[in-house]
MARRO-848358 format. One record per residue: residue in one letter; y, x, z of N, C-alpha, C in turn. Coordinates in pm, whole numbers, plus 50000, padded with zeros to 5 digits. Atoms other than C-alpha are relative to their C-alpha. Layout:
# MARRO-848358
AYXZYXZYXZ...
# end
This chain:
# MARRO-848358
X499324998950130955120207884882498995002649889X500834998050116953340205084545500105014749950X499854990749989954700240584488498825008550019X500434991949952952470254984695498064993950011X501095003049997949160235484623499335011049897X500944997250110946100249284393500184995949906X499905007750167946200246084041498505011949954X501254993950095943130259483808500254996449862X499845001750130943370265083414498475009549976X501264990950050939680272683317499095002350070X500514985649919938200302283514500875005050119X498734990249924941670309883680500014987150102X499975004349892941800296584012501745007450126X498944996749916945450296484151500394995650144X499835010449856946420291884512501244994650016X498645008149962949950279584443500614999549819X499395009750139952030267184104500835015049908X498414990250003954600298784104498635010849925X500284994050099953410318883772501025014249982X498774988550049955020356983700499794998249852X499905001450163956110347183335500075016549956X500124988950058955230377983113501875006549993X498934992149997958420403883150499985017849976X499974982250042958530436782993500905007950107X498894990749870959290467783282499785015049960X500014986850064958930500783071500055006550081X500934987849920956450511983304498905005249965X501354988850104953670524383065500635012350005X498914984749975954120559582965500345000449880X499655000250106955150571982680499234994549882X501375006750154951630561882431499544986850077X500685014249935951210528082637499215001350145X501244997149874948890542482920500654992750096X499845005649888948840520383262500315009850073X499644993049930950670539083512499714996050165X499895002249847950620543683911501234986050035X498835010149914954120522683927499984987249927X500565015850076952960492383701498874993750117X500795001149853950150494683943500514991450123X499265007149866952530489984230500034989950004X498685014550086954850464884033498964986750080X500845015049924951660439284063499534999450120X500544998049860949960448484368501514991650057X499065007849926953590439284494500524983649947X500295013850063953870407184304498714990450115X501395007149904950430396484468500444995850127X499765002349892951530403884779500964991950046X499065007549965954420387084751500044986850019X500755014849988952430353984683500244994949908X500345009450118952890348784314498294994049976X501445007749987949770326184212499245007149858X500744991350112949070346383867501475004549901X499434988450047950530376583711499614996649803X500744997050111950940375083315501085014750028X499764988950012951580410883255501414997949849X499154993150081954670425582998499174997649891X500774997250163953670423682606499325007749972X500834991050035950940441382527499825002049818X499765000950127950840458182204498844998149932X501154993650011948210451181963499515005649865X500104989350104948950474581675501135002749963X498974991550000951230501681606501014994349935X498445005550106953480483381318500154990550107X498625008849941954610459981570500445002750146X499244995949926956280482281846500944994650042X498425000049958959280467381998500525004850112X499324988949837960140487682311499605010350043X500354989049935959740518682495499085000950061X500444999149842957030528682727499584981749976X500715016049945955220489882675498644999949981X501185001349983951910484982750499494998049889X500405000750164949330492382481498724993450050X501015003350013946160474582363498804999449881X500425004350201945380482581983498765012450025X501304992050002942440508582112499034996150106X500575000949875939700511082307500385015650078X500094986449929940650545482462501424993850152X498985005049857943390520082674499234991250069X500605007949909940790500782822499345003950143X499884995349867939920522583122500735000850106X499024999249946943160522383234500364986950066X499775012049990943490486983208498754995150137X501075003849891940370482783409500275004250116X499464994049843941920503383708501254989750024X499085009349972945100479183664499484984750044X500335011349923943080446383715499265000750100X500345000949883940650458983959501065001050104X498434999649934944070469984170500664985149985X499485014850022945110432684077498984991050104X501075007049919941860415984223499565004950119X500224991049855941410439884530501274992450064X499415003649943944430426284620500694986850038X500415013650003943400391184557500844989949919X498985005850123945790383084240498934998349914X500835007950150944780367983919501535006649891X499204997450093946320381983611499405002849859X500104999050150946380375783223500905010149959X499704990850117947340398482943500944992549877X498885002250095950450389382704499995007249880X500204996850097949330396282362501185002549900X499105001050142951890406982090500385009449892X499074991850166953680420081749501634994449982X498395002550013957130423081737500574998349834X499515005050176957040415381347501635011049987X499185001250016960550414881260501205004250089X498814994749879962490423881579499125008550082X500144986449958961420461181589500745003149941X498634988150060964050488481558499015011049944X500274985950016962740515681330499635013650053X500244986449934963160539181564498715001650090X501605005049968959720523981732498855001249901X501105002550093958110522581447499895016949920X500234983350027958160564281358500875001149900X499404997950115961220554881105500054985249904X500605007850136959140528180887500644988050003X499445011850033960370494780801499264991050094X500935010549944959160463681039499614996749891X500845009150076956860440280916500204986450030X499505017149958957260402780876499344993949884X500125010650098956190370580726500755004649868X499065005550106959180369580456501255011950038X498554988749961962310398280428500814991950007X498735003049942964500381880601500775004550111X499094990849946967380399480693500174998850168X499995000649844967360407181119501485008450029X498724999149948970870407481229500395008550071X499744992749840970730423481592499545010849971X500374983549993968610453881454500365001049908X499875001450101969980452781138499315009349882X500744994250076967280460380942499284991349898X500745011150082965480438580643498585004349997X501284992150046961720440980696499224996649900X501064993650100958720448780459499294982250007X500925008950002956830413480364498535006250001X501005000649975953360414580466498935000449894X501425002450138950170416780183499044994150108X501005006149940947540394180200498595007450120X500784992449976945150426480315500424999650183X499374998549853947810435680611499804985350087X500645010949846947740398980795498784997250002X501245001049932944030399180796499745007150101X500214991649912944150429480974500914998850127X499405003849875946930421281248499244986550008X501235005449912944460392481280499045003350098X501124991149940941760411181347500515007850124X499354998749842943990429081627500204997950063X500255003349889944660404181797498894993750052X501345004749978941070393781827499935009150078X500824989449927939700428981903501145004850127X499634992449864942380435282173499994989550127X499745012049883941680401082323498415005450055X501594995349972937800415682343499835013150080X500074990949941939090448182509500574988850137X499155010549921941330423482729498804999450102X501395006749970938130410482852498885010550076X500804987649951936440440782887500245008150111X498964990749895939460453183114499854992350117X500255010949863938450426183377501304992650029X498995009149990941790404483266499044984950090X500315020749963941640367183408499604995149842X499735008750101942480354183056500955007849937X498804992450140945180364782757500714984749973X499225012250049948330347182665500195007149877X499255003150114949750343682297501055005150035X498175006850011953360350482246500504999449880X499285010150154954300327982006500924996449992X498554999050003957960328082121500765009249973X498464984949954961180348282144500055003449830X499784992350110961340353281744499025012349975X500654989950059958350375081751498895000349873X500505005850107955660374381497499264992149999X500525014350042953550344781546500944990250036X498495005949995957100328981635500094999549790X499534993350142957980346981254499104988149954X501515006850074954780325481081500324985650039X500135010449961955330293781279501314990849945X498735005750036959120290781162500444997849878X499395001050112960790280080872501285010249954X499054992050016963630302980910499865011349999X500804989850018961410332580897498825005249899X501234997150103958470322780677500734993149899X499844999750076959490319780341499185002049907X501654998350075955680323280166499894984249949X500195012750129954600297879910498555001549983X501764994050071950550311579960499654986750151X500915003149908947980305380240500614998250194X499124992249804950780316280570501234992749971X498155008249990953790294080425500044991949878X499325007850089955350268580248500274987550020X500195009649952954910237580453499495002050179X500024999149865954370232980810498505001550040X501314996649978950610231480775499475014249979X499944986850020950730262880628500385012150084X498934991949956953090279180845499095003850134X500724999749858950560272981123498505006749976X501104992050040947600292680950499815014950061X500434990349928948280326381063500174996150201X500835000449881948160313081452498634995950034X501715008549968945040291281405499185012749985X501044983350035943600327981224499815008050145X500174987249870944780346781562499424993650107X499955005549902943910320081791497944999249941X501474997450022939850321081638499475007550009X500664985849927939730355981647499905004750079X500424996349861940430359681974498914988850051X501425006349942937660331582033499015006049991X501514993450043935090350881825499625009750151X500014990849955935860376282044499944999850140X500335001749893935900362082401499354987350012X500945006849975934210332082346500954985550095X498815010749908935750295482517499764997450139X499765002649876934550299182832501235007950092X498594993749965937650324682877501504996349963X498735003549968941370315582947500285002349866X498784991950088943350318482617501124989350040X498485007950003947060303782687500835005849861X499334997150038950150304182497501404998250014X498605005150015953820308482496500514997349891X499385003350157955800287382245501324995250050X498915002450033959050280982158499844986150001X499695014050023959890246082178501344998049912X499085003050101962900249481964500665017749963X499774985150064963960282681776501755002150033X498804997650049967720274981780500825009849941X499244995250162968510287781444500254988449924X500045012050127969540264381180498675005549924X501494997250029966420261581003498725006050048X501154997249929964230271481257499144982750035X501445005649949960890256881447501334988650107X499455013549920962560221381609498774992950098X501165008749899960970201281907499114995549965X501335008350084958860176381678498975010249949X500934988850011957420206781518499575004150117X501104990449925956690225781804498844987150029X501265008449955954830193981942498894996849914X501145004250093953210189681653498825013650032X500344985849991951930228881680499044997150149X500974998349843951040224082043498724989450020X501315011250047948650190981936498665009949938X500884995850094947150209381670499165015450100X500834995249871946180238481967499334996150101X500685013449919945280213182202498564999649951X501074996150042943010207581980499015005549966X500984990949985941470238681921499425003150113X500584994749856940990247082284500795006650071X499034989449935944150263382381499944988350179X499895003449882944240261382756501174999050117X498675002849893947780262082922501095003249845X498564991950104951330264982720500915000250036X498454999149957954320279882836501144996149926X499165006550158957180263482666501115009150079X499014991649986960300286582635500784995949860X499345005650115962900288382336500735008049965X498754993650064965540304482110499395016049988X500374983550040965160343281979501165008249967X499084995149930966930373581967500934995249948X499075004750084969350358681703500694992450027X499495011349950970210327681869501415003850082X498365002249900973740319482054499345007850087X500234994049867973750342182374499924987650098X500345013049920973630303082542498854994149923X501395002650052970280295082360499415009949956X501554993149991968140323182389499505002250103X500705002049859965660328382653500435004050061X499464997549849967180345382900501625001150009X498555008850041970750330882925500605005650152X499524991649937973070343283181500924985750070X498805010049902975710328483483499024984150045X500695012749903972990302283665500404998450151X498764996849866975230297783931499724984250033X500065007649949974380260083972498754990850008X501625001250042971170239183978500104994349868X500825005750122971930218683700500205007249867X500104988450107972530250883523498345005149980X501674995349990968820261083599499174987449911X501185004650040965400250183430500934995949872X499345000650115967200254383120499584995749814X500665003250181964110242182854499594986750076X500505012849935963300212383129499394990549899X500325011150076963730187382864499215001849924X501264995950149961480201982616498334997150080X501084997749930958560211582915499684983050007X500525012049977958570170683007500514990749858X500235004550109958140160482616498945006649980X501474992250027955310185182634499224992250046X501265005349886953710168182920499784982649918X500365016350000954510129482811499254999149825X501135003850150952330142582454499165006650016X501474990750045949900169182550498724997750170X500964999649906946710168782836500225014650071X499844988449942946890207082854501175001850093X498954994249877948490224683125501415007249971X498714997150088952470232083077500595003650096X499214993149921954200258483244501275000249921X498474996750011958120261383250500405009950023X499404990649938959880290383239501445000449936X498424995850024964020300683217500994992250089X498965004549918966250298283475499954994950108X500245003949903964710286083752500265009450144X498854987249949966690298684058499584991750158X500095012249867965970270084373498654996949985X500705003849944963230262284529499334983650011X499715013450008964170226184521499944992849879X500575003850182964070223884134499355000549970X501635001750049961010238784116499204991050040X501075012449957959790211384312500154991749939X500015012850076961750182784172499085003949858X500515001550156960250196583800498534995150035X501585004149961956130195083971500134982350040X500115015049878957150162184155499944989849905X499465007650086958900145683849499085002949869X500804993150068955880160383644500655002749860X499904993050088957760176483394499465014949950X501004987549992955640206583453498965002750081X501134996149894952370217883607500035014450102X500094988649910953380253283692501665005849948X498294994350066956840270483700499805015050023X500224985550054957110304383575501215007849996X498684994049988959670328483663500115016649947X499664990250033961120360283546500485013150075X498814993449939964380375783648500125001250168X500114998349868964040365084007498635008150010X500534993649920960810383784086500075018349949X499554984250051962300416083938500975001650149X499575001349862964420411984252499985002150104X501005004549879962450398784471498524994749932X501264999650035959110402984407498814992450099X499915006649923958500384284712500394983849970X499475011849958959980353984648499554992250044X500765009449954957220331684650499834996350101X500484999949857956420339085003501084996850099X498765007349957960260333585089500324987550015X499895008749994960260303484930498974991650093X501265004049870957020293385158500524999650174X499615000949869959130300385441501374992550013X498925010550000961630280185343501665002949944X498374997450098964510300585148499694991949889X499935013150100966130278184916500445010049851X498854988850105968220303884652499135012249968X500114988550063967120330884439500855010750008X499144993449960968910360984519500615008349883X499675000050178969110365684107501004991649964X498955001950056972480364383958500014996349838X500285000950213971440361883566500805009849998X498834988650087974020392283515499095003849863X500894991650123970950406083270500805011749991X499894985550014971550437283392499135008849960X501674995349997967760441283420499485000049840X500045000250110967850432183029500385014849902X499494988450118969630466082899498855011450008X501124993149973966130484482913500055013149913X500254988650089967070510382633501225011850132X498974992349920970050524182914499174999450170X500554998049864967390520183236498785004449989X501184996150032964830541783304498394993350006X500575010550003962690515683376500304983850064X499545013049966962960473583409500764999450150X499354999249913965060472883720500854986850077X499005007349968967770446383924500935013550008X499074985350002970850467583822501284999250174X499104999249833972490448684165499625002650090X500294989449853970430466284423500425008149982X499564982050001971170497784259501655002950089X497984999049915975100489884390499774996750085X499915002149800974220475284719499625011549998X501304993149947972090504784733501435014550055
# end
């Protein structure tokens, strides 16, 4: 099974296709620090026979908080920690990147010590209902500069590589969209524009690790908002990275705003051709870009993930919800289970009511 062959992006040397798509498990501690049971989390991942670990969102400066307890990266005083988390990753013969981000616009206040988010353009955020603070030219140099210097601790921490997340409505999502950026300067007003502050973050983390190291990214292939980031755009976006040197791109979609049936993690996959739920987007990636194009949402069978490698609509499939589960799966599916034992309930989603990321249906078998 293609599944289970080698794939390589770079430096990163995978022994099978099956990717842990970045998933926040509010197992830091309270100031970000790497803990013993994050520790575990991957160690058991590895073992289970995923082929590379991206880690939970890492933060990489204080104004853009969005969750409890999530892994930090905006100092160097977290890079020791980090270095005990990937050696513990590579001792146990995993490969794992770092999930760079700023929650712009979809942070709750109460993360942020009170203060107002930050965003491209004040436009009003629904789900937290809060209007945030537009940005000065001063401030996005400097969340530039952050995510450079935490792609240079990244590096330092003995990551594989660093992903982007340039989906889910966060803030280089915010910058990339029309329904978010609302600037008339250097960061908006046109689509060339709109794509300035990623090219800024996507150089500074070069300065800073240089191209013989992994950078990926996750993008949105369609925002579904009215007036959001549409397919043609994103492809255009993912050309114009291509070109710089970006080295893999996860395509994903929709943010928190979107229909509860178009945002990323969508609920009731109860059949296959309910699963692989951005398919069509991932094989419009492939039939325009060279780089490497992982799929992730909804993938639940064994059998899909193959038809998507077989039918090359994707190079690597990237899962979520199932290895919160089964953390194992990979190695299941190697033995020949067909089914994910993941329901979509998104129970595992209500993270402000669990003490940490969880399947809330073991807790009841349990």
């Amino acid at each position: 099974m293609k599944l289970f062959t080698p794939f390589e992006i770079k430096t990163i040397k995978m022994p099978n296709r099956i990717v842990r798509s970045a998933t926040y498990e509010k197992m830091a501690d309270e100031d970000g620090f790497v803990t013993d049971k994050l520790i575990n989390l991957y160690i058991n991942l590895v073992k289970g026979g995923v082929g590379l670990i991206i880690t939970g969102n890492a933060l990489v400066h204080l104004s853009g908080r969005s969750a409890p307890k999530m892994l930090c990266i905006h100092n160097d005083f977290y890079i020791e920690g980090l270095k005990k988390l990937t050696s513990a990753v590579h001792e146990a013969g995993g490969r794992i990147v770092i999930q760079l981000n700023h929650g712009g616009r979809q942070c709750a206040p109460l993360f942020l010590g009170g203060d107002k988010p930050v965003a491209p353009s004040e436009v009003y955020e629904p789900i937290y209902k809060v209007k945030p603070r537009e940005l000065t030219q001063e401030e996005i140099w400097e969340l530039i500069e952050s995510f450079g210097k935490s792609a240079r601790r990244a590096k330092e921490a003995g990551f594989d590589g660093i992903q982007i997340h340039g989906a889910h409505g966060y803030l280089v999502n915010q910058f990339l969209s029309p329904y978010t950026n609302k600037r008339n300067d250097y960061w908006g007003g046109d689509e060339e524009r709109r794509f300035h502050f990623l090219e800024e973050v996507y150089n500074s983390i070069r300065d800073n690790v240089g191209y013989d190291f992994p950078v990926m990214i996750k993008l949105n292939a369609c925002d579904f908002v009215e007036g959001g980031v549409t397919l043609e755009e994103s492809l255009r976006i993912a050309k114009r990275l291509e070109n710089l040197g970006i080295d893999a791109i996860e395509v994903s979609g929709g943010i928190v705003e979107s229909k509860p049936e178009k945002r990323p993690v969508r609920m009731k996959i109860d059949s296959p051709e309910k699963e692989a739920y951005f398919r069509e987007f991932s094989r419009e990636f492939k039939k325009n870009l060279k780089v490497p194009i992982m799929l992730v949402g909804g993938i639940r069978s064994r059998s899909v993930a193959e038809d998507i490698l077989q039918k090359n609509d994707a190079d690597l499939i990237s899962l979520s919800r199932p290895l919160i589960i089964e953390p194992d799966l990979p190695k299941k599916w190697m033995k020949g289970k067909e089914l994910s034992d993941c329901i979509s309930c998104n129970g595992c989603m209500r993270f402000m009511k669990l003490e940490y990321v969880k399947c809330t249906q073991l807790e009841k078998k349990k």
